[in-house]
Each structure stands twice: as C-alpha cells, then as structure tokens.
PDB file with SEQRES, HELIX, SHEET and CRYST1 records, atoms N, CA, C and O in Angstrom:
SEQRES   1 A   67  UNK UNK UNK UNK UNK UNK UNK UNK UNK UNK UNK UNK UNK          
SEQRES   2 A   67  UNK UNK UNK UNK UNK UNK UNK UNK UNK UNK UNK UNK UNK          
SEQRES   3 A   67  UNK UNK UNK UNK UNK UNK UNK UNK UNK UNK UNK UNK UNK          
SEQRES   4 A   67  UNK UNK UNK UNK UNK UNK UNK UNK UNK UNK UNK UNK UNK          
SEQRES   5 A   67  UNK UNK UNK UNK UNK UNK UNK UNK UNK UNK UNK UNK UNK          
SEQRES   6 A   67  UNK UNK                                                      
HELIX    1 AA1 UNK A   11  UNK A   25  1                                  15    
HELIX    2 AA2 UNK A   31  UNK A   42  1                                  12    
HELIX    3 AA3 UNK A   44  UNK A   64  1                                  21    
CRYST1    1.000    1.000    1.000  90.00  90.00  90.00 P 1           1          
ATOM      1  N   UNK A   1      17.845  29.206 -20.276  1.00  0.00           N  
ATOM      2  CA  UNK A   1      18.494  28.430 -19.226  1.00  0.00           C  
ATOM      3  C   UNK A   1      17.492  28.200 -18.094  1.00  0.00           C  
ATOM      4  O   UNK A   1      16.842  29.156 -17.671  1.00  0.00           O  
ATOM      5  N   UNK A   2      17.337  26.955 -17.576  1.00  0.00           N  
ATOM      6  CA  UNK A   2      16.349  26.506 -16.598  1.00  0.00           C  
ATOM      7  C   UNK A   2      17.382  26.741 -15.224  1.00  0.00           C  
ATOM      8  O   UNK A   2      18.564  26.410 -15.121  1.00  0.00           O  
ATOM      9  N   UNK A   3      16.492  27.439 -14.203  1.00  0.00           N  
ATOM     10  CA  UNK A   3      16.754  27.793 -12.754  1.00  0.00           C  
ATOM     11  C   UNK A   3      16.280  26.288 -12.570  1.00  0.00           C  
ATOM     12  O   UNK A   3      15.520  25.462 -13.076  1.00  0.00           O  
ATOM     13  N   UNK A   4      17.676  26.517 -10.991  1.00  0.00           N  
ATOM     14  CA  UNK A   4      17.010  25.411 -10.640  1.00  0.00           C  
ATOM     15  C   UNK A   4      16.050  25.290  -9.547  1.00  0.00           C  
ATOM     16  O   UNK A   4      15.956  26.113  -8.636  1.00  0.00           O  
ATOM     17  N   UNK A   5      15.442  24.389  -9.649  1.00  0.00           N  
ATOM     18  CA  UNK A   5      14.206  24.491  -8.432  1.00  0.00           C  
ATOM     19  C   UNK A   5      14.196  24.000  -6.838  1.00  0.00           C  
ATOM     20  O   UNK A   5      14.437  22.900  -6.341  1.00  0.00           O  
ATOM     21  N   UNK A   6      13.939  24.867  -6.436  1.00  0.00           N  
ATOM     22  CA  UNK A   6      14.136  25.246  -4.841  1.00  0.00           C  
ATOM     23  C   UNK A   6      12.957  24.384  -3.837  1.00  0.00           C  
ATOM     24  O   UNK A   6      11.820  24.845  -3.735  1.00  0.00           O  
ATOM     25  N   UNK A   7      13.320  23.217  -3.186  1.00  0.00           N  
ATOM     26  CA  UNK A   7      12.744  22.461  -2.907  1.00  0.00           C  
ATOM     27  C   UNK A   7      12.370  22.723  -1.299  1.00  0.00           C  
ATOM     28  O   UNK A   7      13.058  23.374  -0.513  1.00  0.00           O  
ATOM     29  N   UNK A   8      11.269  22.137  -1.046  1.00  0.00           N  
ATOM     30  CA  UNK A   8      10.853  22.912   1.365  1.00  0.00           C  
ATOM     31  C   UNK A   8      11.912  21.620   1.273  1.00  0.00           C  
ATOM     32  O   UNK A   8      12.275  20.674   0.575  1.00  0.00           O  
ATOM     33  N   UNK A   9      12.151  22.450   2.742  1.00  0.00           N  
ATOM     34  CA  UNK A   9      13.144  21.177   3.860  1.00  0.00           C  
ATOM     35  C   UNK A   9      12.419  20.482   4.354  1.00  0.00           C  
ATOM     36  O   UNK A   9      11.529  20.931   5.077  1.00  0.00           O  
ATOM     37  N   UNK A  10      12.566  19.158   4.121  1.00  0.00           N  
ATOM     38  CA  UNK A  10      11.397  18.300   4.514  1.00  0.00           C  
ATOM     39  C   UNK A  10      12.126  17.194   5.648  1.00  0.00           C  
ATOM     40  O   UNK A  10      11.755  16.046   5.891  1.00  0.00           O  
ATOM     41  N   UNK A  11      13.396  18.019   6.305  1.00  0.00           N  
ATOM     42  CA  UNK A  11      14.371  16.786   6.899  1.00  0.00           C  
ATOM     43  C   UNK A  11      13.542  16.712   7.995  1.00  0.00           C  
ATOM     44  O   UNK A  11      13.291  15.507   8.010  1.00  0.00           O  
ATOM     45  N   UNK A  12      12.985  17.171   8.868  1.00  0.00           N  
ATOM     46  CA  UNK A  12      11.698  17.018   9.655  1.00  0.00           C  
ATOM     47  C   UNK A  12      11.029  15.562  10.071  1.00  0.00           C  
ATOM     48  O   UNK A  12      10.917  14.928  11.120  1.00  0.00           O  
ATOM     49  N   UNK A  13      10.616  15.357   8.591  1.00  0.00           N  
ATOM     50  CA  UNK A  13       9.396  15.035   8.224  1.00  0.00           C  
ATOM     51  C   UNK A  13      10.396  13.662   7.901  1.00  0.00           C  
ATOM     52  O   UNK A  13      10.080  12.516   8.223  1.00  0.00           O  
ATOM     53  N   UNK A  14      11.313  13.935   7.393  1.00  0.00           N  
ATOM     54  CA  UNK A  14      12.053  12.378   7.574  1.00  0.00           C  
ATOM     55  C   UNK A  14      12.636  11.716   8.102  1.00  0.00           C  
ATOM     56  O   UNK A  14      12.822  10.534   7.812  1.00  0.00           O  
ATOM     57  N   UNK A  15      13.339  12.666   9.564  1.00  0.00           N  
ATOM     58  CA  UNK A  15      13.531  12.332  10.774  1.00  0.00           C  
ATOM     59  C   UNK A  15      12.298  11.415  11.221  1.00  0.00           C  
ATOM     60  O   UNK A  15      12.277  10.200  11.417  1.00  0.00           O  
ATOM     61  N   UNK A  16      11.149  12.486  11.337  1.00  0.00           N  
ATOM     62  CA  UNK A  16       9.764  11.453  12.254  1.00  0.00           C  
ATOM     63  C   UNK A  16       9.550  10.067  11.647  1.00  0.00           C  
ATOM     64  O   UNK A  16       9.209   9.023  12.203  1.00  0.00           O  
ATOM     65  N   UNK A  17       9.869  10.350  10.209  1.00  0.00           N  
ATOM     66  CA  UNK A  17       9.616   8.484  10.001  1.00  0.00           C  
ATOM     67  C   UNK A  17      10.586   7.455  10.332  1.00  0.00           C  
ATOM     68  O   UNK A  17      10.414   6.240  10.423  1.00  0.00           O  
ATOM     69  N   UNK A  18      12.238   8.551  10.588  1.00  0.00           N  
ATOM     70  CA  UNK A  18      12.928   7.233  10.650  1.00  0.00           C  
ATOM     71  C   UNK A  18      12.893   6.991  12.218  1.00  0.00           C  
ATOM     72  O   UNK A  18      13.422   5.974  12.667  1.00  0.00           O  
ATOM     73  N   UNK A  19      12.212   8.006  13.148  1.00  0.00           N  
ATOM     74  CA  UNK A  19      12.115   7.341  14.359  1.00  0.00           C  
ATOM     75  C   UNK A  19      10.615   6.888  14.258  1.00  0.00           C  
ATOM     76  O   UNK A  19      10.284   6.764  15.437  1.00  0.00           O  
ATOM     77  N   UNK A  20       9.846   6.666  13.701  1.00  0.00           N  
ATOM     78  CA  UNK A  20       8.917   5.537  14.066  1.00  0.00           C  
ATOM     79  C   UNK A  20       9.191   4.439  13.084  1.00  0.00           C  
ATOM     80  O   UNK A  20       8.441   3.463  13.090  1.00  0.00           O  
ATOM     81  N   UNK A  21      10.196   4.501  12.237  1.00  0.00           N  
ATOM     82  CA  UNK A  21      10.471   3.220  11.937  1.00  0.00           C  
ATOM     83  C   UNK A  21      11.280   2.385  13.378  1.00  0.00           C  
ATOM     84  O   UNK A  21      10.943   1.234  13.654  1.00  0.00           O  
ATOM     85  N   UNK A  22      12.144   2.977  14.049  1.00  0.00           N  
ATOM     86  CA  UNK A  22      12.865   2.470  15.016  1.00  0.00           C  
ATOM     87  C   UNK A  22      12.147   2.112  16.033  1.00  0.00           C  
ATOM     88  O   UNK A  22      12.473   1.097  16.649  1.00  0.00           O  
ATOM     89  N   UNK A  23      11.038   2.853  16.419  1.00  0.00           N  
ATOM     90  CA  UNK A  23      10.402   2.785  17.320  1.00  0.00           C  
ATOM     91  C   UNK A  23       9.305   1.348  16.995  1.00  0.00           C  
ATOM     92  O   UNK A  23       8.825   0.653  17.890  1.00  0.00           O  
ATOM     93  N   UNK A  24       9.114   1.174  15.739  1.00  0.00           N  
ATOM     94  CA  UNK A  24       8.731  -0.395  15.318  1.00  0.00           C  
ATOM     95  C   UNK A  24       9.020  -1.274  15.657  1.00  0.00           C  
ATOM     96  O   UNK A  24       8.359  -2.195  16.135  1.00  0.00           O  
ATOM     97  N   UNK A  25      10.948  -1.080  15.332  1.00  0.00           N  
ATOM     98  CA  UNK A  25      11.691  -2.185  15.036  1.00  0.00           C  
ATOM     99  C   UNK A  25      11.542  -2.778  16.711  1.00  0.00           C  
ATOM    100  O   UNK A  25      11.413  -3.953  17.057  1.00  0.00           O  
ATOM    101  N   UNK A  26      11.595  -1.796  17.415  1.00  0.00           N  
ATOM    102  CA  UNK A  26      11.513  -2.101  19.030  1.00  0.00           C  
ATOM    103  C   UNK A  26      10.480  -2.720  19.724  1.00  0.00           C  
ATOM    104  O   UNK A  26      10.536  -2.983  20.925  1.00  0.00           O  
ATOM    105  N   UNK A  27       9.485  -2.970  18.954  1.00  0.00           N  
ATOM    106  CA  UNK A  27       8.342  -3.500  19.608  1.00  0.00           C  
ATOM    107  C   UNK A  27       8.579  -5.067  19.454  1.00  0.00           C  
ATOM    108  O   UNK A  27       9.563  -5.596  18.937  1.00  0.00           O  
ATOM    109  N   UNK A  28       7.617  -5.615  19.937  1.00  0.00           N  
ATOM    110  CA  UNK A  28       7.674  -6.979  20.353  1.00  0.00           C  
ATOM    111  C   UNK A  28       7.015  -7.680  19.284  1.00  0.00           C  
ATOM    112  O   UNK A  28       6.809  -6.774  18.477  1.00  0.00           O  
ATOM    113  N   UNK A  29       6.651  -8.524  18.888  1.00  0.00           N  
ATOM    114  CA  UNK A  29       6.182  -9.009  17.771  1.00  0.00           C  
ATOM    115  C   UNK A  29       4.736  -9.458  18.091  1.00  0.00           C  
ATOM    116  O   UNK A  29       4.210  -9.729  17.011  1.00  0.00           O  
ATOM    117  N   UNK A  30       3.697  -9.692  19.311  1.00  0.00           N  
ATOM    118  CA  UNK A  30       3.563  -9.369  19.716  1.00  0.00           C  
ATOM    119  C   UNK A  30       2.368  -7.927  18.980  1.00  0.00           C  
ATOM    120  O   UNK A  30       1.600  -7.816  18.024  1.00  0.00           O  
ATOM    121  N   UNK A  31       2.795  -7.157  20.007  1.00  0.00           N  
ATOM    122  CA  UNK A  31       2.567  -5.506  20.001  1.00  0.00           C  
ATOM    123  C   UNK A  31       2.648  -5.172  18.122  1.00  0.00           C  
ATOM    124  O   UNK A  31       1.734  -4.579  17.548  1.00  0.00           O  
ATOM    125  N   UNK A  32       3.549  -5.538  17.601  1.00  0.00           N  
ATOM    126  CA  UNK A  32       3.547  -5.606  16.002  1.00  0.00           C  
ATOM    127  C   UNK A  32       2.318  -6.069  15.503  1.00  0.00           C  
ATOM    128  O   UNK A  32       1.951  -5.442  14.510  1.00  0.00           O  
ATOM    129  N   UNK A  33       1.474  -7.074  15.920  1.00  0.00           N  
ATOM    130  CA  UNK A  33       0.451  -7.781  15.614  1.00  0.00           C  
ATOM    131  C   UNK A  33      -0.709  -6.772  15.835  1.00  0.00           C  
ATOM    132  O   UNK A  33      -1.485  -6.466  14.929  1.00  0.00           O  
ATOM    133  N   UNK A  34      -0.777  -6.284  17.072  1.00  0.00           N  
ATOM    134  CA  UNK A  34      -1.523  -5.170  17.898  1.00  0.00           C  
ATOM    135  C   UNK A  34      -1.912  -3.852  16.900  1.00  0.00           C  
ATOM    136  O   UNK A  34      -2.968  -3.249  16.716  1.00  0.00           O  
ATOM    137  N   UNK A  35      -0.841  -3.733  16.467  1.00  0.00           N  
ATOM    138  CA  UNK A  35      -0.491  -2.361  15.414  1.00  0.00           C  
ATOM    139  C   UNK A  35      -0.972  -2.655  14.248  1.00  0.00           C  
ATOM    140  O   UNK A  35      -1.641  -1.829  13.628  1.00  0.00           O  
ATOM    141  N   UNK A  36      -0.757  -3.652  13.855  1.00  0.00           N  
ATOM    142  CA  UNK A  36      -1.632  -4.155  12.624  1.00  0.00           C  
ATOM    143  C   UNK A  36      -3.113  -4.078  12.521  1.00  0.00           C  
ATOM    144  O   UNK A  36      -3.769  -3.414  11.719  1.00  0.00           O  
ATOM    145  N   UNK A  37      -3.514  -4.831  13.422  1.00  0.00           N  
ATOM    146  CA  UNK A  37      -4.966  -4.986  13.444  1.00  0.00           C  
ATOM    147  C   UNK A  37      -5.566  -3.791  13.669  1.00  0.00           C  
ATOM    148  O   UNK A  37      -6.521  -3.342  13.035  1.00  0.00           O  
ATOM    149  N   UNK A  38      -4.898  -3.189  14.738  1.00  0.00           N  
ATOM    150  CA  UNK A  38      -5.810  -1.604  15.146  1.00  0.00           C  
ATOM    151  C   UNK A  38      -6.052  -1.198  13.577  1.00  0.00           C  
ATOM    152  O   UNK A  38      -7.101  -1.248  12.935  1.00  0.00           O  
ATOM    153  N   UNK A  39      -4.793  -0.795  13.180  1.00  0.00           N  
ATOM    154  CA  UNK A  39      -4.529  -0.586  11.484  1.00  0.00           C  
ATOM    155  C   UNK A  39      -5.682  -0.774  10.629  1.00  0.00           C  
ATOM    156  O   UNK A  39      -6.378   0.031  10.010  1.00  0.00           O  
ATOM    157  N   UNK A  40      -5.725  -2.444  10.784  1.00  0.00           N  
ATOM    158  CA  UNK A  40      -6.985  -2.572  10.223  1.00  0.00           C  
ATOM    159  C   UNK A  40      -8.765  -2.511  10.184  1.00  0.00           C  
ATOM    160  O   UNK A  40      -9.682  -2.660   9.376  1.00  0.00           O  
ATOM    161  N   UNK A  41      -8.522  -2.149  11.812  1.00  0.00           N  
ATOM    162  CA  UNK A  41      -9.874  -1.395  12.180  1.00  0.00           C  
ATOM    163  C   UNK A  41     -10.301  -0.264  11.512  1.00  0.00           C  
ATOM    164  O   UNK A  41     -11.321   0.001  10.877  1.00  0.00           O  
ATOM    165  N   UNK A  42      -9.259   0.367  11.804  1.00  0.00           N  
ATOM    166  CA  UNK A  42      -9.121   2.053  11.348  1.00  0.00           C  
ATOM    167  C   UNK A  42      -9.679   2.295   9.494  1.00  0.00           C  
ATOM    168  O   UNK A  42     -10.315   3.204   8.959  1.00  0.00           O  
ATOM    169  N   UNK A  43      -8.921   0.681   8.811  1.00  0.00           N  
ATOM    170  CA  UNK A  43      -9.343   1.225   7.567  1.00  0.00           C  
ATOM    171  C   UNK A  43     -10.656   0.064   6.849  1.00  0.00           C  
ATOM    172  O   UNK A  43     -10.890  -0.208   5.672  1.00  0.00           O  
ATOM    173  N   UNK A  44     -11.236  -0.359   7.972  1.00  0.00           N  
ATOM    174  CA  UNK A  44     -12.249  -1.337   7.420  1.00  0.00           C  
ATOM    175  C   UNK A  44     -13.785   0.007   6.883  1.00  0.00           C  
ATOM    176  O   UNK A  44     -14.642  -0.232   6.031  1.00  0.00           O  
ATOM    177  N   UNK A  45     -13.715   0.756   7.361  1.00  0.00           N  
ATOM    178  CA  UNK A  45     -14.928   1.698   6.555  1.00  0.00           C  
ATOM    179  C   UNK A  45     -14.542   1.778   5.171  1.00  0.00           C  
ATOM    180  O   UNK A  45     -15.257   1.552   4.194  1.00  0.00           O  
ATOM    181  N   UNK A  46     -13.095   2.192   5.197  1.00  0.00           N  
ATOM    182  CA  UNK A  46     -12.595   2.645   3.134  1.00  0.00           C  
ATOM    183  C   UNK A  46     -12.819   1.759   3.046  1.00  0.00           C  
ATOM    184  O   UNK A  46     -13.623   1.635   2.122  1.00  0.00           O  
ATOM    185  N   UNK A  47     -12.526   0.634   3.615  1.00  0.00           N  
ATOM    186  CA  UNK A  47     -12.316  -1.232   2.494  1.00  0.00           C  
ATOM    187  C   UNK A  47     -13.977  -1.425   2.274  1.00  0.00           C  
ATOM    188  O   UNK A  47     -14.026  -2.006   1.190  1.00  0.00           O  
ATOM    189  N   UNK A  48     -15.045  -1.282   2.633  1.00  0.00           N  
ATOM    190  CA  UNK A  48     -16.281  -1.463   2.581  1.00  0.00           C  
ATOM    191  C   UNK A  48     -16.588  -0.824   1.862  1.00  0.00           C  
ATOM    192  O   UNK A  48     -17.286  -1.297   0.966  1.00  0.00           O  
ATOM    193  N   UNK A  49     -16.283   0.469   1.836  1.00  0.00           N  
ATOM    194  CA  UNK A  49     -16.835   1.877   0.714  1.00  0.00           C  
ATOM    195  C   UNK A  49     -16.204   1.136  -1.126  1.00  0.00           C  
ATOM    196  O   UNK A  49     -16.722   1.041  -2.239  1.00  0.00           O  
ATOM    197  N   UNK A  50     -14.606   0.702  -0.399  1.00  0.00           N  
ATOM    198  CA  UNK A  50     -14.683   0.362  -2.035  1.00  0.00           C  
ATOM    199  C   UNK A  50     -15.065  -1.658  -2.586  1.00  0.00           C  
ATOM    200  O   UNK A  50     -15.211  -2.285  -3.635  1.00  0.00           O  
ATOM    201  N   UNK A  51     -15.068  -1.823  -1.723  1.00  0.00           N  
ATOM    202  CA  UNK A  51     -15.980  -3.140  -2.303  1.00  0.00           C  
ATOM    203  C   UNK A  51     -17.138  -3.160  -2.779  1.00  0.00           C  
ATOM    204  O   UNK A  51     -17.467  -4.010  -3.606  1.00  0.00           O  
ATOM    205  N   UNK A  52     -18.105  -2.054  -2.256  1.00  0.00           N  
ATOM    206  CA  UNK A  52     -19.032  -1.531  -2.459  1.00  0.00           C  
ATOM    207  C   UNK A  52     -19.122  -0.913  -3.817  1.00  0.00           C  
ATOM    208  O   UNK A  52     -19.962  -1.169  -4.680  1.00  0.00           O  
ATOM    209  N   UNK A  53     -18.181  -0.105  -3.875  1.00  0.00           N  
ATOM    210  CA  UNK A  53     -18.100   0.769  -5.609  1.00  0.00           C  
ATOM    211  C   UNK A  53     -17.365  -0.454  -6.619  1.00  0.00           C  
ATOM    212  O   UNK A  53     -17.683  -0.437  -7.808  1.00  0.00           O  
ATOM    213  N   UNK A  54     -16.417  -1.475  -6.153  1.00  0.00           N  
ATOM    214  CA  UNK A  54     -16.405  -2.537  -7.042  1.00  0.00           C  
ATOM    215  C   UNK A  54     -17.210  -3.531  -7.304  1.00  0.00           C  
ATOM    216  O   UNK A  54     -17.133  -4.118  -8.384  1.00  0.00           O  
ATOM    217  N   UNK A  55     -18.352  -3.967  -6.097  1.00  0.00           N  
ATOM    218  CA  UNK A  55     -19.269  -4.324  -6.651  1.00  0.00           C  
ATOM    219  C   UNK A  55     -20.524  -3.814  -7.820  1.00  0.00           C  
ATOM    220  O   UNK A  55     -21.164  -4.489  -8.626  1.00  0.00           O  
ATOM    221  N   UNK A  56     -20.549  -2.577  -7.567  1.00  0.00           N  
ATOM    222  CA  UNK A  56     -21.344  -1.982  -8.158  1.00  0.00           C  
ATOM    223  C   UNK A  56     -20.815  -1.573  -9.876  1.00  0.00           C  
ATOM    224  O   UNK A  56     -21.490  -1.535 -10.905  1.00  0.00           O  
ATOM    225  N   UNK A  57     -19.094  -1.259  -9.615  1.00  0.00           N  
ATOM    226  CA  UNK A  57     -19.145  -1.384 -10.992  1.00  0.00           C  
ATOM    227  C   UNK A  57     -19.094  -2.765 -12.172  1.00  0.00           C  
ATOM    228  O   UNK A  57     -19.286  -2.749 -13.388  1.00  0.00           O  
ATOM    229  N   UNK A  58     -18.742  -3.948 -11.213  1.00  0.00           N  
ATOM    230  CA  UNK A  58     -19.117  -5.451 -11.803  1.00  0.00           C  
ATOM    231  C   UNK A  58     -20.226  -5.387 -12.293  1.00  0.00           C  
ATOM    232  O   UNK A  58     -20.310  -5.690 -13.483  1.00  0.00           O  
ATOM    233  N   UNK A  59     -21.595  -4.930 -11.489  1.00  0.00           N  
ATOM    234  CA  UNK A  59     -23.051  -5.037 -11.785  1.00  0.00           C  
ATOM    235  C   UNK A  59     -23.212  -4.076 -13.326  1.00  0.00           C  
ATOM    236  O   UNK A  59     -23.673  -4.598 -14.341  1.00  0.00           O  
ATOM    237  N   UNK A  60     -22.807  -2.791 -13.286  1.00  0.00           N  
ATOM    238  CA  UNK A  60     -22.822  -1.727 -14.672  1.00  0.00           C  
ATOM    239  C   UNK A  60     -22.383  -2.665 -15.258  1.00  0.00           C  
ATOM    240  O   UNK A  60     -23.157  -3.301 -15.973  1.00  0.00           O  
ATOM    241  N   UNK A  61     -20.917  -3.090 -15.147  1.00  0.00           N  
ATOM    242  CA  UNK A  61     -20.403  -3.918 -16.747  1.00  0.00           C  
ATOM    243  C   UNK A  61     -21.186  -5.336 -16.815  1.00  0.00           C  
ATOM    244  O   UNK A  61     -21.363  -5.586 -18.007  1.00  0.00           O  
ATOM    245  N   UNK A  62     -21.637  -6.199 -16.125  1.00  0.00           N  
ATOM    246  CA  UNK A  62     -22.492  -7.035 -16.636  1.00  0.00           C  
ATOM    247  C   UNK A  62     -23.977  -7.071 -16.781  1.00  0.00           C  
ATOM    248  O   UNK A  62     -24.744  -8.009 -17.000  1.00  0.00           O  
ATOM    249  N   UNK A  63     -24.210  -5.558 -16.566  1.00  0.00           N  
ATOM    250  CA  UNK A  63     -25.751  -5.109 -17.560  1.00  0.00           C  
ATOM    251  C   UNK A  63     -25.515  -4.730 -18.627  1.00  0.00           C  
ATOM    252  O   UNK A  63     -26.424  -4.845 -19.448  1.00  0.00           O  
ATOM    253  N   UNK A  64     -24.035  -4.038 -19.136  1.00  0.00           N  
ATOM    254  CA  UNK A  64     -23.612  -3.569 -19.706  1.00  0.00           C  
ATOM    255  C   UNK A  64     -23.136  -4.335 -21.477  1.00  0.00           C  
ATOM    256  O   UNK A  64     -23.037  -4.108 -22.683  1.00  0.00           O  
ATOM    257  N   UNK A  65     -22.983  -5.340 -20.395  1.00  0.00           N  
ATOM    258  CA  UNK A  65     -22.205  -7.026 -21.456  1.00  0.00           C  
ATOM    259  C   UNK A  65     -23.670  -7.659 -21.718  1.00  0.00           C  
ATOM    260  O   UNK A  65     -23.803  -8.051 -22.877  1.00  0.00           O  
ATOM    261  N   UNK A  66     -24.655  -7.817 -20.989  1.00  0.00           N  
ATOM    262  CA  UNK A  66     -25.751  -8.467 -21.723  1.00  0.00           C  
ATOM    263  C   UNK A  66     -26.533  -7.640 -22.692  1.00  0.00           C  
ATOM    264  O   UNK A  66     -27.390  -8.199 -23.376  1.00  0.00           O  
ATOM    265  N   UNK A  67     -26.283  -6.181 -22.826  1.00  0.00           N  
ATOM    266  CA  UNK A  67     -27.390  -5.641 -23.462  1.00  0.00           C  
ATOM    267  C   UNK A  67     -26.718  -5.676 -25.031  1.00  0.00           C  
ATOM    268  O   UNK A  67     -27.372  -5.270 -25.992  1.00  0.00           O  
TER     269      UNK A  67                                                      
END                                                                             
C-alpha cells in the first residue's frame, strides 16, 4: 500500500504571486511597458550567451553536413 505523500506548504509562495499579479493589474499601461523592457535588459546577457551557443551549434552541423 502506497503512503501518501506529504507535500511543504507552499501557500506563501502563492499568496506573493497572486499579489504581484494584482499589483500588475494596477499599473498603468504605461509603467507595464517600463516593466517589460527593464525585463528585458535584465535578460539580454542569457539571450546573447544563447545565440551564441546556437550559432555555434549551426556552424558544428554545417561542417558536420559537408564532410
């Protein structure tokens, strides 16, 4: 017979998202725009790192395809 499994309380953790979902909904559209872009500041190093490793693996498979 399988116990059943005892899960952390994570109501916390889903409270905080549903108040920064609210705290979204409240912004201005605007300030929404603001949040975005910062956003995308924040993740323009990963986006470079992997364009970088997808370029590089294009280059393997088409040394790869001519040989």
């Amino acid at each position: 017979m399988k116990m059943p499994q005892d899960y952390p309380d994570i109501s916390d953790i889903l409270e905080r998202k549903a108040e920064g979902r609210r705290d979204i909904a409240r912004r201005t559209f605007g300030q929404k725009i603001a949040m975005v872009e910062a956003m995308r500041e924040r993740m323009a190093p990963f986006t470079k790192l992997k364009e970088k490793r997808e370029t590089q693996r294009r280059f393997a498979k088409s040394r790869l395809d001519q040989d």
